[in-house]
LUMGU-539485 format. One record per atom (N, C-alpha, C, CB): residue number from 1; atom name; x, y, z; chain. Coordinates in nm, 3 decimals. Glycine has a CB too. Example, Ala and Ser with C-alpha at 12.3 -4.5 7.8 and 13.67 -1.06 7.14 Angstrom:
ATOM num atomo      px      py      pz cadena
ATOM   1     N   1.319  -0.569   0.780      A
ATOM   1    CA   1.230  -0.450   0.780      A
ATOM   1     C   1.320  -0.330   0.780      A
ATOM   1    CB   1.131  -0.447   0.905      A
ATOM   2     N   1.285  -0.225   0.708      A
ATOM   2    CA   1.367  -0.106   0.714      A
ATOM   2     C   1.290   0.003   0.787      A
ATOM   2    CB   1.408  -0.060   0.572      A
//
This chain:
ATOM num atomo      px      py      pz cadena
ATOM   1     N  -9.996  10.921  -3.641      A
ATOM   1    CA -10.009  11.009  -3.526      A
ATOM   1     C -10.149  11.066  -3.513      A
ATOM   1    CB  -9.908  11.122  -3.535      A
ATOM   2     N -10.232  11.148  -3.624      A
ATOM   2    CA -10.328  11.218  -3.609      A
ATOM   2     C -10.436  11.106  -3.613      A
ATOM   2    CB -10.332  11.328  -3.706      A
ATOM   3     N -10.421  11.037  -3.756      A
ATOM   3    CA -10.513  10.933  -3.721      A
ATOM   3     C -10.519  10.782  -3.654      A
ATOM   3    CB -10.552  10.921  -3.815      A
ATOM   4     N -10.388  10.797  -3.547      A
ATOM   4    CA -10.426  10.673  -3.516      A
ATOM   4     C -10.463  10.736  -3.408      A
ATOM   4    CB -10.338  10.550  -3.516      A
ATOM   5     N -10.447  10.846  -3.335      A
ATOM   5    CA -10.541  10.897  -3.235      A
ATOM   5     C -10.714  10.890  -3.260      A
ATOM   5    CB -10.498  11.045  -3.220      A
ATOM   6     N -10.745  10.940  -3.375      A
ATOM   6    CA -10.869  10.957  -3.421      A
ATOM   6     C -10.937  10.800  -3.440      A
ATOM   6    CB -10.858  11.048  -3.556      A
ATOM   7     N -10.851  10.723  -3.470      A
ATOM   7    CA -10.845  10.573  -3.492      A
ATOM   7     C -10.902  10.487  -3.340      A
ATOM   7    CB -10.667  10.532  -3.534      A
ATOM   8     N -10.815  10.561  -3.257      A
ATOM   8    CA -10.858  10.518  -3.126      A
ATOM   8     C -10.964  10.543  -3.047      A
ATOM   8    CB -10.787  10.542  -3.061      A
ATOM   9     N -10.972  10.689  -3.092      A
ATOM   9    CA -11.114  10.708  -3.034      A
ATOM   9     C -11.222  10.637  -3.074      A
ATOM   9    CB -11.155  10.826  -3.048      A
ATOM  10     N -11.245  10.617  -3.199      A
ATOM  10    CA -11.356  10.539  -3.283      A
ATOM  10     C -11.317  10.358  -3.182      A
ATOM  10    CB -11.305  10.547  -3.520      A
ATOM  11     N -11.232  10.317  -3.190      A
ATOM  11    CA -11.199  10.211  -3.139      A
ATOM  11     C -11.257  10.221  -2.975      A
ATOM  11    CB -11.043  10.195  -3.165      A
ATOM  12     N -11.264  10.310  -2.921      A
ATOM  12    CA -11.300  10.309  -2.756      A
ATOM  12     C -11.453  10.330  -2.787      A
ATOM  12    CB -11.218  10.450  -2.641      A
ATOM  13     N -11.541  10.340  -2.850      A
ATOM  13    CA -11.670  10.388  -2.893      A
ATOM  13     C -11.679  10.277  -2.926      A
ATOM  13    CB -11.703  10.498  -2.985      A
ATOM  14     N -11.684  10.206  -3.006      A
ATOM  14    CA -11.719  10.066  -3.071      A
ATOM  14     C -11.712   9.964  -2.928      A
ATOM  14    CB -11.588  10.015  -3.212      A
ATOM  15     N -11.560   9.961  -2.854      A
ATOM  15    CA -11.534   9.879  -2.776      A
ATOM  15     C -11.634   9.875  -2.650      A
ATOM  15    CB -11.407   9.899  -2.751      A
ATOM  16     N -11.697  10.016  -2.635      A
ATOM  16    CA -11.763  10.018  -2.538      A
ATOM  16     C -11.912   9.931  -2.564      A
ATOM  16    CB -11.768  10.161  -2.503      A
ATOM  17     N -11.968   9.905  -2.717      A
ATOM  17    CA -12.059   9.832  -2.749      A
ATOM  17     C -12.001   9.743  -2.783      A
ATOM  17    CB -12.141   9.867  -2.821      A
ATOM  18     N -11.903   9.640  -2.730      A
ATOM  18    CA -11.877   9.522  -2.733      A
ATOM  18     C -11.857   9.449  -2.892      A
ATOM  18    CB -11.979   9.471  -2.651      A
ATOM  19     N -11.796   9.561  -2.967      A
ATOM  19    CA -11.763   9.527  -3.084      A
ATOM  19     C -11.624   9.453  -3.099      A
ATOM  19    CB -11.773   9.639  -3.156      A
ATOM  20     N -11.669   9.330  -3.162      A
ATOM  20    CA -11.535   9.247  -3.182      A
ATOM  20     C -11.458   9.267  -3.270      A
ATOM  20    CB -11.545   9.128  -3.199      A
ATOM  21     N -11.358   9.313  -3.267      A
ATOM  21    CA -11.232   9.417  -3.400      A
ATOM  21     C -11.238   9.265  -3.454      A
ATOM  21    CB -11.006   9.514  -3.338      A
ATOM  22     N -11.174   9.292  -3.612      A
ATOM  22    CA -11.172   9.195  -3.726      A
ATOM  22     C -11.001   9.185  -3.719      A
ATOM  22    CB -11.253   9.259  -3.890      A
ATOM  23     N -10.903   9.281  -3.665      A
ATOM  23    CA -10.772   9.288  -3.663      A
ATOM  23     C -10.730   9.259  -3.517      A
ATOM  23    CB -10.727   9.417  -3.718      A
ATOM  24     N -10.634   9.139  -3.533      A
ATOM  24    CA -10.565   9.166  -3.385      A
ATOM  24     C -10.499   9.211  -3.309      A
ATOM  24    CB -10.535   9.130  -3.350      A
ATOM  25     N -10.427   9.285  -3.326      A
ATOM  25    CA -10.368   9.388  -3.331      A
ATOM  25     C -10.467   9.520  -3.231      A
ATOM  25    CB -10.346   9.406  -3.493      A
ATOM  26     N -10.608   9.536  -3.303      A
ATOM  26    CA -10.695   9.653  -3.243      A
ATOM  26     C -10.756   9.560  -3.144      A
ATOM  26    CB -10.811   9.742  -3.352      A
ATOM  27     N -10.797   9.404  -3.128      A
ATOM  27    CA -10.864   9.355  -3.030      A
ATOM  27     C -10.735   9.333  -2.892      A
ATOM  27    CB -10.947   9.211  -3.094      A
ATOM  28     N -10.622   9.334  -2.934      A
ATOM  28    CA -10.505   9.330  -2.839      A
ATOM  28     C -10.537   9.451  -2.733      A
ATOM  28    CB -10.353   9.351  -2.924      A
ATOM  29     N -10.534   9.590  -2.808      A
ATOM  29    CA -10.541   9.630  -2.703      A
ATOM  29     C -10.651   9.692  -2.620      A
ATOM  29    CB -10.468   9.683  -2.712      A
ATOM  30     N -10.757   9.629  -2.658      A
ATOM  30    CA -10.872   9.658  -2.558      A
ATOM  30     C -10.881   9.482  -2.462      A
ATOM  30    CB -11.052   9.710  -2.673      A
ATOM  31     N -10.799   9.417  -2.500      A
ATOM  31    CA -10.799   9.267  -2.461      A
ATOM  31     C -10.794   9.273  -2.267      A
ATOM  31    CB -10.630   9.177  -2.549      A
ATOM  32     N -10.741   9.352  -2.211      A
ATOM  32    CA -10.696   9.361  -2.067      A
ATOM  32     C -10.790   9.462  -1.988      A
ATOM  32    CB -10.539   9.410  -2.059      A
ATOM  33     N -10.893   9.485  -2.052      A
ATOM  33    CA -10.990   9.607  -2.012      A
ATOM  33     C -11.086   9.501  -1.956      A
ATOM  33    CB -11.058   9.725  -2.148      A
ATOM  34     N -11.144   9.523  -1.822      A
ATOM  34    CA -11.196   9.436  -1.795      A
ATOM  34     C -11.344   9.424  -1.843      A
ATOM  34    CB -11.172   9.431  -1.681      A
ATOM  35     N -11.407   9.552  -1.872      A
ATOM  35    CA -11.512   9.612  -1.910      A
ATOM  35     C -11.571   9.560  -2.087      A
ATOM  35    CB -11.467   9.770  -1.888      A
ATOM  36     N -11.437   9.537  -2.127      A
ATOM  36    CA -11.414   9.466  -2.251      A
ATOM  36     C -11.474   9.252  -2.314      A
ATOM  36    CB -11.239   9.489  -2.233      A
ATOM  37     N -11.576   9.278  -2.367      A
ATOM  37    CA -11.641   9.125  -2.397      A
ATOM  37     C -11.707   9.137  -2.484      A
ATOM  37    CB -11.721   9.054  -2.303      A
ATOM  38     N -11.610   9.122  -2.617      A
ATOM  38    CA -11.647   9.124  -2.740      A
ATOM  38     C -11.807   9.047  -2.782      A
ATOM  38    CB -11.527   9.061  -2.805      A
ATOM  39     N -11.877   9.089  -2.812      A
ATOM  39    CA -11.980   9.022  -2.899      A
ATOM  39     C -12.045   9.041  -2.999      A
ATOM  39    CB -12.053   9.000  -2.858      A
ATOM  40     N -12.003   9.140  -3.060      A
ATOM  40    CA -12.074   9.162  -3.218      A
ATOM  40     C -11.990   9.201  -3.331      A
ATOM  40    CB -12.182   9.277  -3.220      A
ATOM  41     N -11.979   9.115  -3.421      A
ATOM  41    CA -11.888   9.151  -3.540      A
ATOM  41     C -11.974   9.205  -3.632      A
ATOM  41    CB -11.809   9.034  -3.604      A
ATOM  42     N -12.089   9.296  -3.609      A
ATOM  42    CA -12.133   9.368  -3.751      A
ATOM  42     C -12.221   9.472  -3.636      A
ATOM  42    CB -12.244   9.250  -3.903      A
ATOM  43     N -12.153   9.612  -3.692      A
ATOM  43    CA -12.236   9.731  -3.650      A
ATOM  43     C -12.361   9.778  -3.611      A
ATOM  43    CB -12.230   9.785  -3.712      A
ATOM  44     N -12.425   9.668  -3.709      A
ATOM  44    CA -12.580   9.680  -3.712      A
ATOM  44     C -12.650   9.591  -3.551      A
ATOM  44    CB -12.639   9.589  -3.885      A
ATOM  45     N -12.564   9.531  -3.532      A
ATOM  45    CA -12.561   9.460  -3.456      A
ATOM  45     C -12.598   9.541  -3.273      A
ATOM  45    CB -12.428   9.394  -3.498      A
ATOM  46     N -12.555   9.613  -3.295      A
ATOM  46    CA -12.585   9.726  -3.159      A
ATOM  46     C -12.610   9.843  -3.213      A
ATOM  46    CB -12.461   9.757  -3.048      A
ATOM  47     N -12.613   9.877  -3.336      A
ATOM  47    CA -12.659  10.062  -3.363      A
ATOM  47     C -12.776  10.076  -3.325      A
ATOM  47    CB -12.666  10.131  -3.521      A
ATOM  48     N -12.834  10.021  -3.323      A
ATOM  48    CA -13.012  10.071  -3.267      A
ATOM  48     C -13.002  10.143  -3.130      A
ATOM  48    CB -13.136   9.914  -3.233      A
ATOM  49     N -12.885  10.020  -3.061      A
ATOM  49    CA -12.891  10.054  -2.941      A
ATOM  49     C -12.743  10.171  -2.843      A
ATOM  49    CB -12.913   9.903  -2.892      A
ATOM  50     N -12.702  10.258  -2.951      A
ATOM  50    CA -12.599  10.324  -2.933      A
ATOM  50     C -12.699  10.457  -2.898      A
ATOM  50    CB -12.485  10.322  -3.059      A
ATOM  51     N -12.610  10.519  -2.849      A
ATOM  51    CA -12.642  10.669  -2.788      A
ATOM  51     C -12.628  10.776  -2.887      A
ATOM  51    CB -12.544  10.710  -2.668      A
ATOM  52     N -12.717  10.847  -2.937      A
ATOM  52    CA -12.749  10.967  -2.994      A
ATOM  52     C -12.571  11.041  -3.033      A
ATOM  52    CB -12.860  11.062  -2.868      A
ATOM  53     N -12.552  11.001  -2.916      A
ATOM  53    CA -12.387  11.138  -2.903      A
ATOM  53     C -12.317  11.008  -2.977      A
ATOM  53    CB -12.282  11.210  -2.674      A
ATOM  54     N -12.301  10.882  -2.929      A
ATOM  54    CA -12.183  10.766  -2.993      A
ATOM  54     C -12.230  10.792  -3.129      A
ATOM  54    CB -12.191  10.576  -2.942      A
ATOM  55     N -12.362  10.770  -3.218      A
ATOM  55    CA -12.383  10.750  -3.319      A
ATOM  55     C -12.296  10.829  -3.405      A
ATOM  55    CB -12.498  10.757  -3.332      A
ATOM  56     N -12.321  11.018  -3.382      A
ATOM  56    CA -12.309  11.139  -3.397      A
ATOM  56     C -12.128  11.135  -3.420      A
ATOM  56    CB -12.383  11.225  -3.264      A
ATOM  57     N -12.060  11.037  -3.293      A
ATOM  57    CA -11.898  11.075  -3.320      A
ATOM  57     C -11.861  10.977  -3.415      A
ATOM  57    CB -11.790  11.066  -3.184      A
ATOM  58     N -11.923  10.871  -3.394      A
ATOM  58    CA -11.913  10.771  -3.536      A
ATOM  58     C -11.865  10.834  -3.654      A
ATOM  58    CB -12.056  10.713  -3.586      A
ATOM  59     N -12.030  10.896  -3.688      A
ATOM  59    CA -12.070  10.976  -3.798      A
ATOM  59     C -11.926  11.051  -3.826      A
ATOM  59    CB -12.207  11.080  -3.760      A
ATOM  60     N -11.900  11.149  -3.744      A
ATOM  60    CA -11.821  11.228  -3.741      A
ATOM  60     C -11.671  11.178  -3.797      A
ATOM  60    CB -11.832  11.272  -3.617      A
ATOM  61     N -11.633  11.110  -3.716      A
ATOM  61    CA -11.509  11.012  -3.732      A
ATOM  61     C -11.506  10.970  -3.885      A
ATOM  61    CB -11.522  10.870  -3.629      A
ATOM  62     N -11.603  10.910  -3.867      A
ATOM  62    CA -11.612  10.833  -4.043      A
ATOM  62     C -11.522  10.923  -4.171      A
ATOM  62    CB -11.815  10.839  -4.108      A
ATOM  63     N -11.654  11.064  -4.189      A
ATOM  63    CA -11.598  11.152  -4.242      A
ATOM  63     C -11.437  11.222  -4.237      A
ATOM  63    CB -11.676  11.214  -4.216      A
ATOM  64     N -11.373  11.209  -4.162      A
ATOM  64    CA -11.244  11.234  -4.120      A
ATOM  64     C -11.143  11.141  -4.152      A
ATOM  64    CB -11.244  11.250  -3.995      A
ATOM  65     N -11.164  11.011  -4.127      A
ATOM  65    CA -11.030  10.937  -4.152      A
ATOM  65     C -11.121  10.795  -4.258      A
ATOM  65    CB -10.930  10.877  -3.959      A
ATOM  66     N -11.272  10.815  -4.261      A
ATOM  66    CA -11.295  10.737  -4.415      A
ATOM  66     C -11.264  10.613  -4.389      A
ATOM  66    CB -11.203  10.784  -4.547      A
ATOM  67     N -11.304  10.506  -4.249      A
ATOM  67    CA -11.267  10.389  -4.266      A
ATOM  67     C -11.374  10.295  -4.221      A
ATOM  67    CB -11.147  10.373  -4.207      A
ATOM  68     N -11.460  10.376  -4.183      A
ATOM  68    CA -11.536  10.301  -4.100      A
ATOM  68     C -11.693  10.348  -4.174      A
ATOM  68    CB -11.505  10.341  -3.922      A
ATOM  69     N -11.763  10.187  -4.159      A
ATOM  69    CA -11.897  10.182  -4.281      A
ATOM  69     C -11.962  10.238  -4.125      A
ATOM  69    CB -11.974   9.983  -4.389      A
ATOM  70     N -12.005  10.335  -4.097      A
ATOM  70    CA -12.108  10.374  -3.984      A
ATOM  70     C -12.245  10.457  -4.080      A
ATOM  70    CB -12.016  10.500  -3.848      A
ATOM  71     N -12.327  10.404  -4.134      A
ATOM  71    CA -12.449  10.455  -4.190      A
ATOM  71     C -12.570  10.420  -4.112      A
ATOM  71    CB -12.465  10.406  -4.325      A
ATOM  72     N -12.646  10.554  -4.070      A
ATOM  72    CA -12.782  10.507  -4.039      A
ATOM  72     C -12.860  10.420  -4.147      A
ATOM  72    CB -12.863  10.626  -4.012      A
ATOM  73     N -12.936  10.315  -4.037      A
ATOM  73    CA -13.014  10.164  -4.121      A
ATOM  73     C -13.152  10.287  -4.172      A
ATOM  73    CB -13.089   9.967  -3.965      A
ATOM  74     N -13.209  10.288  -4.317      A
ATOM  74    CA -13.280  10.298  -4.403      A
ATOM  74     C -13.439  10.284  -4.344      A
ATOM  74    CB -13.230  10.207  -4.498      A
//
């Protein structure tokens, strides 16, 4: 309940940078979004080019439900 809400949000943030989920299940349901065209299976892959605030809820998210590798690149 709590975190698959929190789960989702991180999932609509990623999806919006055209991140291709590794589970099908999470690519199912962004599958009918038309806005939706997966192309990057590794984070690094668009973080450069994410928004200050996306990075920030990443960040945020991470700390909270601990599933997701979101680290600023070194």
């Amino acid at each position: 309940p709590f975190n698959s809400t929190l789960e989702l949000m991180r999932d609509e943030i990623l999806a919006e940078y055209q991140y291709e989920f590794p589970d099908a299940e999470t690519r199912e349901n962004f599958r009918y979004r038309e806005w939706y065209v997966p192309r990057y299976s590794h984070y690094s892959d668009f973080y450069d080019s994410m928004s200050e605030i996306d990075k920030h809820n990443l960040q945020f998210l991470e700390r909270i439900i601990g599933t997701l590798d979101v680290k600023q690149p070194s």
